[in-house]
C-alpha positions in Angstrom: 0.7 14.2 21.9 3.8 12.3 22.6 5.8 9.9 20.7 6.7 8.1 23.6 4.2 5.7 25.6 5.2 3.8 28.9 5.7 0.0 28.2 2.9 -2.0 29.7 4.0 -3.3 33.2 4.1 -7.3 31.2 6.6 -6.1 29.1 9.0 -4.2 31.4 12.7 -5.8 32.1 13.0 -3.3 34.8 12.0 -0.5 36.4 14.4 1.6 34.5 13.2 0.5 31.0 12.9 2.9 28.7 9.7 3.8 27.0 8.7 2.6 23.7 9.2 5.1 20.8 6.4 5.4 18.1 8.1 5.7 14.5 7.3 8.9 12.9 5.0 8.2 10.3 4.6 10.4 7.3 1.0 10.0 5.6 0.2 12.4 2.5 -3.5 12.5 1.1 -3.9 13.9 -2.3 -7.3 15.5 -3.2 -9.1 17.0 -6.1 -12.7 17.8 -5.8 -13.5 15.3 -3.5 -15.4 17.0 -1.1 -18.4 14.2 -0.7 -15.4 12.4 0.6 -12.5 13.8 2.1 -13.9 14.5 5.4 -14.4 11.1 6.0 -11.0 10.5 5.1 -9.5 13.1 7.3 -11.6 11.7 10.3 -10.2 7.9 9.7 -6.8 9.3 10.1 -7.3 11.7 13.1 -9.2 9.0 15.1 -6.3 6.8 14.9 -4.5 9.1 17.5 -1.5 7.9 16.5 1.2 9.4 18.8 3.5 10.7 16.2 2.3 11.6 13.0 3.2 14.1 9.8 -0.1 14.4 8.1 0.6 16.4 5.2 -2.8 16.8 2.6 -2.2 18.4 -1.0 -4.8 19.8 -2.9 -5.0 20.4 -6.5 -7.3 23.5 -6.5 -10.3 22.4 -5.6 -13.5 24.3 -6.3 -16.0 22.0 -4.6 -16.2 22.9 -0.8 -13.3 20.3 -0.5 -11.1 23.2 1.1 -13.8 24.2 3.3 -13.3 20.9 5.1 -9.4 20.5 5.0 -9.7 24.6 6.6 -12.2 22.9 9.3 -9.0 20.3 10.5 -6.1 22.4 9.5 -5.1 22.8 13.6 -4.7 18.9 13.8 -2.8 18.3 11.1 1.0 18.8 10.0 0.2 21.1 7.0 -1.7 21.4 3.8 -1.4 23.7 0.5 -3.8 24.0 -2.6 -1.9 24.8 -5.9 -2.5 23.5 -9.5 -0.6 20.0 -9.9 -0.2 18.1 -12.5 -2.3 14.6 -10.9 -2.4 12.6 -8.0 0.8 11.2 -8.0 2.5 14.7 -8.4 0.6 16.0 -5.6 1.7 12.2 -3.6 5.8 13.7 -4.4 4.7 17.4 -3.3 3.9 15.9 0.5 6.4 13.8 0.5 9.0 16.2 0.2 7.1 18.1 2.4 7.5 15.5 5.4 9.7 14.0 8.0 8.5 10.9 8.8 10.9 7.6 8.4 7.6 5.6 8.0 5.6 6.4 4.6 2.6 5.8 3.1 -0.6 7.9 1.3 -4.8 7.5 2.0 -6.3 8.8 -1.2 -9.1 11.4 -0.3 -11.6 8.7 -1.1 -10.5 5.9 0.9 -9.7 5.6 4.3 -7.5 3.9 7.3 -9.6 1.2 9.5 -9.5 1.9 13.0 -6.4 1.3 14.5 -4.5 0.7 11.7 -1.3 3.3 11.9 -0.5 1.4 15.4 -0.3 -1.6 13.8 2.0 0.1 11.2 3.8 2.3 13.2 4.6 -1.1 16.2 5.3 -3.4 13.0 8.6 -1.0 12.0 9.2 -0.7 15.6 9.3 -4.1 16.7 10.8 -5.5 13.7 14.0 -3.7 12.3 14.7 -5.7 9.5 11.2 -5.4 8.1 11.6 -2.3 5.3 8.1 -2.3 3.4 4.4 -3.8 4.6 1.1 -4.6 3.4 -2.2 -5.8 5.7 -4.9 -7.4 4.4 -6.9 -6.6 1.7 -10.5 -4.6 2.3 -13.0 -2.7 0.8 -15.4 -0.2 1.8 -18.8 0.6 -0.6 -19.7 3.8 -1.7 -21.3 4.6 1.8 -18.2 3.6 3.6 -18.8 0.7 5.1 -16.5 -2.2 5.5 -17.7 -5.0 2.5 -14.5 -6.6 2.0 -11.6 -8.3 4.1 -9.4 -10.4 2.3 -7.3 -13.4 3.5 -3.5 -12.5 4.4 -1.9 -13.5 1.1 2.1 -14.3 0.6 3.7 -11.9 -1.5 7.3 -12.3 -3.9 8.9 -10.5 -6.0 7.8 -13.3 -8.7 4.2 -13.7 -7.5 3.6 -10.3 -7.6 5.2 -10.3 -11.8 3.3 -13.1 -12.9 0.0 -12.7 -10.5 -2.4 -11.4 -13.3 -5.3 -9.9 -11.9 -5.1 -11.1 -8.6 -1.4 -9.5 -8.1 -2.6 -5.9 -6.7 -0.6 -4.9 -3.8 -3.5 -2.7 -2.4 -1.8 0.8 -1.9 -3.7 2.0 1.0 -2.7 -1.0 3.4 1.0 -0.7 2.3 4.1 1.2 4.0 7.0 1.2 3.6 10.7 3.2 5.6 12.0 6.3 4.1 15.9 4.9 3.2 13.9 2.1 0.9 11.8 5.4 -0.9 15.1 7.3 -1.2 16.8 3.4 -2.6 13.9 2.9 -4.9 14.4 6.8 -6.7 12.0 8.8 -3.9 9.5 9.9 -6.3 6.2 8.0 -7.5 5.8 8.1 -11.4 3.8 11.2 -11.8 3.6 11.2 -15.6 0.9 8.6 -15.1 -2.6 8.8 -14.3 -3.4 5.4 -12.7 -0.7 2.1 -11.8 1.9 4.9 -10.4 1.7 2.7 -7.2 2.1 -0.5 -9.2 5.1 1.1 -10.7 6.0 1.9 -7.5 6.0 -1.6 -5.9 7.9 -3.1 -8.9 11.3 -0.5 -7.9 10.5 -1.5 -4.3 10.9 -5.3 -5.2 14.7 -4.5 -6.8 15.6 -3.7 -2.6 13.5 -5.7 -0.5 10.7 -8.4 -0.1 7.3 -7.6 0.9 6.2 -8.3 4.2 2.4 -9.6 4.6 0.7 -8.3 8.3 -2.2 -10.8 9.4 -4.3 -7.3 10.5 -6.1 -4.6 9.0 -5.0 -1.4 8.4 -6.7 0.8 5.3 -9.8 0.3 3.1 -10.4 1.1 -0.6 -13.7 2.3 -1.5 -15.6 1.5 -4.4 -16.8 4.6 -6.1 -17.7 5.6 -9.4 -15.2 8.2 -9.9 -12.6 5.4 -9.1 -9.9 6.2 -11.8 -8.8 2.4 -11.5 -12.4 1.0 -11.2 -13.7 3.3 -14.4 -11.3 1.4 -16.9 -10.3 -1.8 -15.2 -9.0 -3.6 -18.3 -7.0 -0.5 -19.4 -5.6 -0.5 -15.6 -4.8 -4.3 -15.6 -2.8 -3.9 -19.1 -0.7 -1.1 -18.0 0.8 -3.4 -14.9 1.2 -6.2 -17.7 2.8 -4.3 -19.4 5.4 -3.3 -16.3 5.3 -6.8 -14.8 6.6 -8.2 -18.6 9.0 -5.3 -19.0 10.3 -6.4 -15.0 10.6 -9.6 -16.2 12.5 -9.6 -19.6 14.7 -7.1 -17.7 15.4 -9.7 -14.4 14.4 -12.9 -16.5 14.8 -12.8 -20.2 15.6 -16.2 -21.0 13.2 -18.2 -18.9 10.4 -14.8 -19.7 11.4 -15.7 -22.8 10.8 -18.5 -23.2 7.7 -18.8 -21.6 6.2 -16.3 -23.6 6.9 -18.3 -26.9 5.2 -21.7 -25.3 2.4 -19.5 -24.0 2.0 -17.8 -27.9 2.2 -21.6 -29.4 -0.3 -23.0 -27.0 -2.9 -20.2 -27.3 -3.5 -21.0 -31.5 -4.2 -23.9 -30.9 -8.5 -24.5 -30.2 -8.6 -27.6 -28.8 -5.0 -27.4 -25.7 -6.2 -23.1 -25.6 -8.9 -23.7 -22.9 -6.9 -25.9 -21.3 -3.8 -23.9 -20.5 -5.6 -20.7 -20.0 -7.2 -23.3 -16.4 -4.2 -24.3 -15.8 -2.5 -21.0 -15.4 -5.3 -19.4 -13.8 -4.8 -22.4 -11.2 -1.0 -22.1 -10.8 -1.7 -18.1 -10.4 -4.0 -18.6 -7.6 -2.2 -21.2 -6.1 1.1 -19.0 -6.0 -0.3 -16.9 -3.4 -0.9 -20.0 -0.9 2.8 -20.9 -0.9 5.2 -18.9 1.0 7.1 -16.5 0.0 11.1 -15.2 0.9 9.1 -12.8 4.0 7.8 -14.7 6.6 3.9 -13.5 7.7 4.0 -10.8 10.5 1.4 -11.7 13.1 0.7 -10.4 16.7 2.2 -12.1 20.0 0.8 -10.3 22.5 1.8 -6.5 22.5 5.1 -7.2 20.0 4.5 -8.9 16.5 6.4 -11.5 15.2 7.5 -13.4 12.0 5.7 -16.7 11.4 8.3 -18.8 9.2 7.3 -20.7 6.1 6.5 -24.0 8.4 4.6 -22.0 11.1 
């Protein structure tokens, strides 16, 4: 494979253009017994035949087959090793540091990338310079791995994202981001925790840059049972709470402040409580409709653009 393709005879100035350079992307799966999955995985991301990628996969030690199948792709993929680890997210830093690319991102050996969806990531950072982190559009895949879910693009702030409630998830596997905003934000994802590490992870991204939205698809999380997130949703909810609040004390402590006392007031009171719990739950959802400080990336023709806040 090459990371250079010839620019489509449309696009060319002259003959002497030179040909388009793919961004290196470096894309880490972390896998623990996951062998009823991880092939399917591994085939998402090798369809793509994306022209220059550092495909890196880190297992914990498995003892289910799952190394069986990573053996069955090791020729078409950058590396792997299988060593104890002390969770996802500390085998997420072990690939990391064991890549090159200046474009970043994980798949989770559950989930998977939807077809096409590392061109549209790699000719978003190529095409737009000032762009330094991503997300596409939310989807889903059920157990089987089929495609249940696509969510509408959704406008994303630094504010939205701390106040979003339940609705504020920044799906991981649809979000990249370039190497000098990981090495900004600490280069290292939480690995003390067992679930939110990439919430945690979105929250030091916000302190460097806004978060671009891309009107296409690009990876799927599927709903399983051994879904660490899924398995204790509420827990998994309060843990970003508690980050989002700590975030905003830390960036907003008067107005957070103060907020939190007329929020505490109004909840003891019966008859206003219903009330004000609809009317933030309307504001929160309404937040995501109204534009953000990153303009939407959309496609125009084989380049992609930013669509400003009045189209």
């Amino acid at each position: 494979m090459t990371a250079r393709d010839p620019i489509p005879e449309s696009a060319q100035a002259h003959e002497n253009a030179p040909p388009l350079v793919w961004p290196r992307i470096a894309l880490v799966t972390p896998v623990f017994n996951s062998g009823k999955y991880v092939e399917a995985t591994i085939r998402s991301v090798l369809a793509q035949g994306y022209p220059n990628l550092d495909y890196f996969i880190v297992d914990g030690g498995s003892t289910d087959g799952t190394l069986d199948v990573i053996r069955k792709y090791e020729d078409q993929i950058s590396g792997w090793i299988s060593e104890p680890d002390r969770g996802m997210y500390d085998a997420i830093n072990k690939g990391f540091a064991r890549t090159s690319g200046e474009v970043m991102g994980w798949i989770s050996a559950t989930d998977m990338l939807q077809p096409g969806g590392l061109a549209v990531v790699g000719s978003v950072f190529r095409d737009l310079p000032q762009v330094e982190w991503i997300t596409g559009r939310r989807t889903g895949y059920d157990e089987e791995g089929k495609t249940v879910r696509v969510d509408p693009v959704m406008h994303w702030s630094r504010l939205q994202f701390l106040l979003g409630g339940s609705s504020r998830h920044i799906q991981q596997e649809s979000t990249y981001w370039r190497r000098s905003l990981w090495e900004k934000a600490g280069a290292h994802v939480d690995a003390s925790r067992r679930s939110a590490g990439d919430f945690e992870l979105w929250v030091r991204f916000f302190r460097h840059a806004p978060l671009y939205s891309v009107n296409a698809l690009i990876g799927g999380f599927r709903e399983h049972p051994d879904s660490d997130s899924l398995a204790d949703v509420a827990n998994f909810n309060a843990m970003c709470d508690e980050m989002a609040e700590a975030e905003l004390r830390a960036r907003w402590g008067k107005w957070f402040g103060a907020y939190q006392t007329i929020d505490s007031f109004l909840r003891r009171i019966p008859k206003v409580r219903a009330v004000w719990y609809m009317g933030k739950s309307l504001t929160l959802r309404a937040l995501y409709s109204l534009p953000g400080p990153a303009p939407i990336i959309e496609p125009a023709g084989s380049r992609w653009r930013t669509r400003g806040l009045f189209g």
